[in-house]
SELOTI-82463 format. One record per residue (C-alpha): x, y negated, z. Coordinates in steps of 0.2 Angstrom, whole numbers, plus 5000, padded with zeros to 4 digits. Example, Ala and Ser with C-alpha at 12.3 -4.5 7.8 and 13.67 -1.06 7.14 Angstrom:
SELOTI-82463
506250225039;506850055036;
end
This chain:
SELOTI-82463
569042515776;568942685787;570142815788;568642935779;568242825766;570142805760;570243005763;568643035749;569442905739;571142985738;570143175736;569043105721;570643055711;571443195712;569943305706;569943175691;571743225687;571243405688;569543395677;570543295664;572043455664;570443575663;569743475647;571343435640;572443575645;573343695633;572243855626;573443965636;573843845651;572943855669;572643735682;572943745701;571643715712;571343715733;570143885727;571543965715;572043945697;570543925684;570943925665;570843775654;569243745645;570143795627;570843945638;569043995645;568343995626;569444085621;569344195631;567344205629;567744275610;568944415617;568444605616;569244755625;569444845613;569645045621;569745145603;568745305599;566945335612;566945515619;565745565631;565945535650;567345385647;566945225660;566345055650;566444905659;565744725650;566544685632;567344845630;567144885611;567045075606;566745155590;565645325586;565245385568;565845245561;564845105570;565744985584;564644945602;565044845614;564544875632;563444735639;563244795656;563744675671;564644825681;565644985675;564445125669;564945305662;564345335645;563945495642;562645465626;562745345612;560745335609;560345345629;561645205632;560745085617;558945125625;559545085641;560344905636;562144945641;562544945624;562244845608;563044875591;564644725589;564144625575;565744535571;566044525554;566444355544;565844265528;567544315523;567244525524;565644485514;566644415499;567844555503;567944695489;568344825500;566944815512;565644755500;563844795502;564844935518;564444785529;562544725536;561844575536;561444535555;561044365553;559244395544;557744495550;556844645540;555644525536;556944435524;557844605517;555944645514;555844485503;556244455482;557344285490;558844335481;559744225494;558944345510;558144525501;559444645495;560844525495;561044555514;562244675517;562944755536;564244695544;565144835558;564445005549;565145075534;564345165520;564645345526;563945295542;562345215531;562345395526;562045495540;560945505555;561645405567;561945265556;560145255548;559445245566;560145075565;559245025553;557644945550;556244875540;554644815539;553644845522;552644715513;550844735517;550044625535;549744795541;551344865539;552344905555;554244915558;555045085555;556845135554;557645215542;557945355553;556145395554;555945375534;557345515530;556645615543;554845645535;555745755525;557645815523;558545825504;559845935500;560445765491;560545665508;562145805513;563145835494;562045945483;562745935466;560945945454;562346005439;562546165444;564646165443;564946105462;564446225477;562946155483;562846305496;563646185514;562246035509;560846155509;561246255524;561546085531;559846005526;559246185535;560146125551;559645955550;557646025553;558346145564;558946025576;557445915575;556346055579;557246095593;557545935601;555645925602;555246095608;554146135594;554046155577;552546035575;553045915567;554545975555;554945885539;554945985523;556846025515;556745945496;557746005484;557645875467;557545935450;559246025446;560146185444;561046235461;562746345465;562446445477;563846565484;562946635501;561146675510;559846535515;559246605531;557646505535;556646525551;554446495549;554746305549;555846275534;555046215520;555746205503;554946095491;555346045473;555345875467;555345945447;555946105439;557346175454;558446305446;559546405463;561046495457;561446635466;562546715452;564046675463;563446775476;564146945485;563247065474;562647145492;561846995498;560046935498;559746755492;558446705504;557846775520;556646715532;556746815551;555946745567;556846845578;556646745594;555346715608;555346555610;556346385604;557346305619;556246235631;554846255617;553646375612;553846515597;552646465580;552546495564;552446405549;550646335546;549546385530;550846315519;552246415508;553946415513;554546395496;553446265487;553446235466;552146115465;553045995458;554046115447;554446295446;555846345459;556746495452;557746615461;559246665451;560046825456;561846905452;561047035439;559947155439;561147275434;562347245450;561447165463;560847275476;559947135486;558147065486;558246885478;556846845495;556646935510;555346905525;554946985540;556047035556;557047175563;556747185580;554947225586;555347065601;555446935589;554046825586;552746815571;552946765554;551246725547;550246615536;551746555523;552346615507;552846545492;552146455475;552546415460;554146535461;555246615447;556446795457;557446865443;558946955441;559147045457;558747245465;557247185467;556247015470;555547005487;555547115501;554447115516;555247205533;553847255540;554047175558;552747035566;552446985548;550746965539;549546845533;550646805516;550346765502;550946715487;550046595473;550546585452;552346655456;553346755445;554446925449;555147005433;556747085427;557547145444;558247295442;557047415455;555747345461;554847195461;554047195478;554847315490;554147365508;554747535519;555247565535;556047725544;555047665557;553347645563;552647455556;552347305571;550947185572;551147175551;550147205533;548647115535;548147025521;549747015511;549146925495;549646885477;548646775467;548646735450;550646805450;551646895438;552647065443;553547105427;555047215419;555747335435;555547505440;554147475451;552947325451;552747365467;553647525480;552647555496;553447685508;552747625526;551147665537;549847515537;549847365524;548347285515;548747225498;547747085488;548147055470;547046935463;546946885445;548846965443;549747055428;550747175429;552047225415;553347325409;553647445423;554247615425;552747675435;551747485443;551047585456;552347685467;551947755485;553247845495;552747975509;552747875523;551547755516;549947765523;548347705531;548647545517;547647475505;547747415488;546447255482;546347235463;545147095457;545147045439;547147035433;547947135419;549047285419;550247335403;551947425395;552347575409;553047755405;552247845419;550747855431;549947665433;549647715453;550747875459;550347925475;550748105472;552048095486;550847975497;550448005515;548848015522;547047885519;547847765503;546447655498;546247595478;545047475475;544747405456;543747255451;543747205434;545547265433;546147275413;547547425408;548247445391;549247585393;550747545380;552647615384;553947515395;555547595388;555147785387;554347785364;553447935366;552147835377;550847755367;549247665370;547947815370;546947875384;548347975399;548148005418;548247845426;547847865446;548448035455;548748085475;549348255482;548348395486;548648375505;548348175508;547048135491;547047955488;545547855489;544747755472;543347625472;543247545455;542047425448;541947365431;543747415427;544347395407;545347545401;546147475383;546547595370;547547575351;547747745347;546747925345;546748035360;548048165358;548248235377;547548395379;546148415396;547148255404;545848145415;546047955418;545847995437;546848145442;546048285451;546848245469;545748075470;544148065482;543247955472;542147835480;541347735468;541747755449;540547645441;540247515426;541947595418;542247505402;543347585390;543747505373;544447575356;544347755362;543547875374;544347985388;544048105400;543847975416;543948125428;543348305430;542548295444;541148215437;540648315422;538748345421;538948505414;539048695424;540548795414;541048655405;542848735405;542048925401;542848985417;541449055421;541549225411;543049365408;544049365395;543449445383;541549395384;540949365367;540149165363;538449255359;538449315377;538949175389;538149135406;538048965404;538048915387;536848985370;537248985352;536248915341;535648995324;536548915311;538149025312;539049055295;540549135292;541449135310;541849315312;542549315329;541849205344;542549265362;543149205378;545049225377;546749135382;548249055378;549749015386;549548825382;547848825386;547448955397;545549015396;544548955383;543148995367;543849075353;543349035336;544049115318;543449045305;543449145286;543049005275;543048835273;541248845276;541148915294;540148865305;539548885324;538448775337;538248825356;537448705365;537248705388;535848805396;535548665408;534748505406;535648345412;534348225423;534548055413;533347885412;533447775397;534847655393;536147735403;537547785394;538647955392;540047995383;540248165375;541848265369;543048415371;544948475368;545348565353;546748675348;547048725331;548348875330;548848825311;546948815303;546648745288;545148645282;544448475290;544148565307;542748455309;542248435327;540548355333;539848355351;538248275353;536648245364;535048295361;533748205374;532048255379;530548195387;529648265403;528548375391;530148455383;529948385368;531348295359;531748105358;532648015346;533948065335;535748165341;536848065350;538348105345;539748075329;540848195317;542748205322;543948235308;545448355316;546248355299;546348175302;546848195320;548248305318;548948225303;548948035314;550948005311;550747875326;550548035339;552148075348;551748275343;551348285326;552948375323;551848525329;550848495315;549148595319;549748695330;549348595347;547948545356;546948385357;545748285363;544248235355;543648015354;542448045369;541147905359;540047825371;538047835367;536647765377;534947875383;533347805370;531847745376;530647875386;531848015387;532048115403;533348235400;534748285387;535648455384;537548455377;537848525359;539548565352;539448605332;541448675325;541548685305;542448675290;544048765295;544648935292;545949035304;546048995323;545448865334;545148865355;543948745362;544448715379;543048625385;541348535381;540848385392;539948255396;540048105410;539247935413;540147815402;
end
């Protein structure tokens, strides 16, 4: 045999021996060989199951193969073949470096203390999908824990696939993230834990999202489920928040700093990192539509904060526009919203609520001049109820729409400071109720305020001050030096009581009056304005004191005159110039009647009255101021227009505020409305006094387009 043979021979046993030590050998044994020592094959696969286990991940740490980290909660292991530096959990998963270690045992399954914290990785989503008791919700995780479950790094790693063959797989990650709950980060829905942290965190959570994308399109809405919520501090929300009920949403801000403001939007920034600046898109930034949200305030006795505030401070910051709110309940604050007149516009409110604050209900001023802001600011079908002012205007621009609103129990509804000007105010339809003063006070306005009515309905009852009662009173007045402006259509004065205010028009005399038309007034008549009574020396101004009634410039008295003694023009220190009339029995009588004749078509209507004073007369005072109409011949059409009025009845009315002064005070006759007959062209004004003995002033006779 050759000497090479013999040599492979002896070689070939010896590697036998060491394959059988590399099968056979111990679990922790080596074997020597001519290329070094290599581990048994019990030694190799045990080795095969062993991690590194490195302890906590922090950013920029070097991972080689089998290192095992743990980050919120979840344990990866690093599958790349050569070191790497990590510097980002999700970057280093997308990459395939890493993969989340599954390592749990059939043993942490049955385990109470880990439980349904462990995941299932031996199933697909198909199977967790399933009603198989034995796959479906009985899978649970292995290697994440509950708390990581919760938050969102942890649902990232989840997935699913919903029934349906056109269903794809989402995470769960995406799922939350169509929207963020203040349940998802600890809200307490009973009202006794401070649910403030979980909603300024659900706040963040849509922050970060927006900002990570570089816009604010898409951003998930922030929900808030049905409950009452402690809240100790302000939710500042920028355009892209979103809150939205899931049933009736109660926030309780009674806890808060009595200075504070409960919610303020701003968007006082140019543009989002490495994004662009938006605004919210036509949806309200605080959404009821599932159930009412209301805004719970301090009290309206110690708060001196708005319960919300929108707009910015800075004139660089970007727009707010085309938000609002709806379905929204603000009470017990200063004031229910307030609008910083900054880059803001285009809101609007829908069937919202602002009542019992303790000033106003809606308050906008600035020292300075207004940016980029007030068009279009609307309220529809909303409620501004029980404050000083439903609404307190003190800044240049602004156009207001209320539509289909009511506004009740107010001081004065209507205030506008000096600075407030070059703004408009849009009634259509709605209802207006309960206030002590004027219902729109510009006296103190600044130049060009714009009122336009609609179908507008005022009952003026009282609001806290008793001696205001539903009877005709000044409604609208501007200043002398900036007039306000008035177009009203179809507006509905309501009356329940008996005029009793002496020459007191519904529109004051500093209103330029643009359009006064198809006023309806119900119950009783007033004056609607001075400035449009038909007849010349209505107000006998026109002659000196003195003057006797059968000599006046403007007015004739009719035959008829029985036992009134003295007729003149004289004055009083309540009324100032007026006709004198003393009457010697209880049978006196006098009529005057207007030198002009009053242009008029048929069907149109008028309504005819005059003040009255009676300086302690006796008798019924009986008052009647009446129409007679003629055709284009002269002659006379149809039958007076016109009714009695009982002063004895008037002043004896226990219901007016001043009938301690028994007969010795002025008043205003029930201006009763009567329409022009058929074929007549023309009427003249009559006023017939009778029935009284002693004194009585009329200080005026009138007549306007009802």
């Amino acid at each position: 045999m050759a000497l090479s043979t013999i040599q492979k021979i002896d070689r070939l046993s010896v590697d036998c021996d060491l394959a059988h030590q590399v099968v056979h050998g111990a679990a922790d044994a080596t074997v020597q060989t001519e290329g070094g020592p290599i581990p048994t094959m019990a030694n190799a696969v045990a080795t095969l199951k062993a991690y590194n286990v490195r302890g906590d991940w922090v950013a920029g740490m070097t991972l080689a193969m089998k290192d095992i980290v743990v980050a919120g909660g979840v344990a990866y292991v690093a599958l790349s073949s050569a070191e790497f530096v990590s510097n980002e959990i999700a970057a280093d998963l997308a990459a395939g470096r890493i993969g989340v270690h599954q390592g749990a045992t059939v043993e942490d399954l049955a385990n109470p203390d880990k439980g349904v914290r462990m995941v299932a990785h031996a199933v697909d989503d198909r199977d967790l999908a399933s009603g198989d008791a034995g796959k479906g919700v009985a899978m649970v995780a292995h290697a994440v824990d509950d708390r990581a479950l919760a938050g969102d790094g942890g649902a990232a790693l989840i997935g699913f696939l919903a029934a349906g063959d056109a269903a794809v797989r989402q995470t769960l990650a995406a799922i939350l993230d169509e929207s963020v709950s203040v349940a998802r980060y600890g809200s307490d829905p009973s009202g006794v834990a401070d649910s403030t942290k979980a909603f300024k965190a659900a706040i963040a959570r849509v922050t970060a999202l927006v900002t990570a994308q570089g816009s604010p399109y898409p951003a998930p809405v922030i929900d808030l489920p049905p409950g009452v919520y402690k809240l100790s501090d302000t939710l500042n929300l920028l355009p892209w928040h979103r809150m939205r009920s899931k049933g009736v949403v109660l926030l309780d801000f009674r806890a808060l700093d009595v200075a504070k403001d409960g919610i303020v939007m701003r968007n006082e920034q140019k543009a989002i990192l490495m994004g662009d600046a938006k605004w919210a898109s036509v949806a309200p930034f605080l959404d009821g539509s599932a159930g009412s949200i209301v805004v719970l305030g301090p009290g309206k006795a110690t708060s001196t904060g708005w319960g919300v505030r929108v707009g910015n401070t800075t004139a660089e910051s970007s727009d707010i526009r085309d938000t609002g709110g709806r379905n929204v309940i603000v009470t017990g604050w200063r004031g229910a919203l307030r609008y910083d007149p900054i880059n803001l516009y285009l809101i609007t409110w829908e069937r919202s609520r602002f009542e019992q604050n303790g000033s106003e209900n809606l308050y906008v001023s600035s020292a300075t001049p207004v940016v980029n802001s007030g068009e279009r600011m609307a309220f529809n079908d909303c409620t501004f109820a029980a404050a000083s002012n439903a609404v307190y205007h003190n800044c240049d621009g602004y156009s207001y729409e209320f539509n289909g609103c009511s506004f009740d129990y107010h001081a004065t509804p209507f205030r506008i400071d000096a600075l407030g000007r070059y703004s408009r105010f849009l009634f259509k339809g709605g209802h207006s109720e309960a206030f002590d003063g004027l219902w729109f006070d510009a006296t103190a306005s600044g130049e060009r305020v714009e009122l336009t009515m609609q179908g507008h309905e005022i009952l003026p009852t009282h609001y806290v001050d008793t001696s205001v009662i539903a009877s005709p009173r000044k409604l609208i007045d501007g200043n002398a030096a900036n007039r306000v402006r008035l177009a009203a259509f179809g507006t509905s004065l309501r009356y329940l009581w008996r005029p009793y205010l002496p020459d007191t028009p519904i529109v004051g005399d500093n209103v330029l009056i643009h359009a006064l038309d198809g006023t309806i007034q119900e119950g009783y008549y007033g004056v609607l304005t001075r400035s449009r009574s038909l007849i010349r020396d209505y107000d006998f101004l026109a002659n000196a004191i003195g003057t006797s009634a059968d000599a006046l410039t403007n007015w004739t008295r009719d035959p008829g005159l029985v036992d009134v003694d003295v007729r003149d023009i004289q004055t009083t220190p309540s009324l100032g110039q007026s006709l004198h009339l003393h009457g010697a029995s209880a049978n006196s009588t006098i009529t005057v009647h207007s030198n002009d004749s009053i242009p008029c078509k048929p069907g149109e209507t008028y309504c005819a009255g005059c003040d009255v004073f009676a300086n302690g007369t006796t008798g019924d005072l009986n008052v009647r101021v009446f129409m007679r109409c003629y055709d284009t011949s002269g002659a006379q059409v149809g039958a007076d227009l016109g009714a009695t009025y009982r002063m004895a009845d008037a002043y004896a009315d226990p219901v007016l505020p001043n009938l301690a002064a028994g007969r010795n005070r002025a008043m205003g006759i029930d201006h009763r409305i009567q329409t022009i007959p058929p074929y007549a062209a023309s009427f003249k004004l009559y006023a017939t006094v009778s029935s009284f003995i002693g004194d009585v002033y009329i200080k005026n006779v009138r007549a306007f387009r009802a």
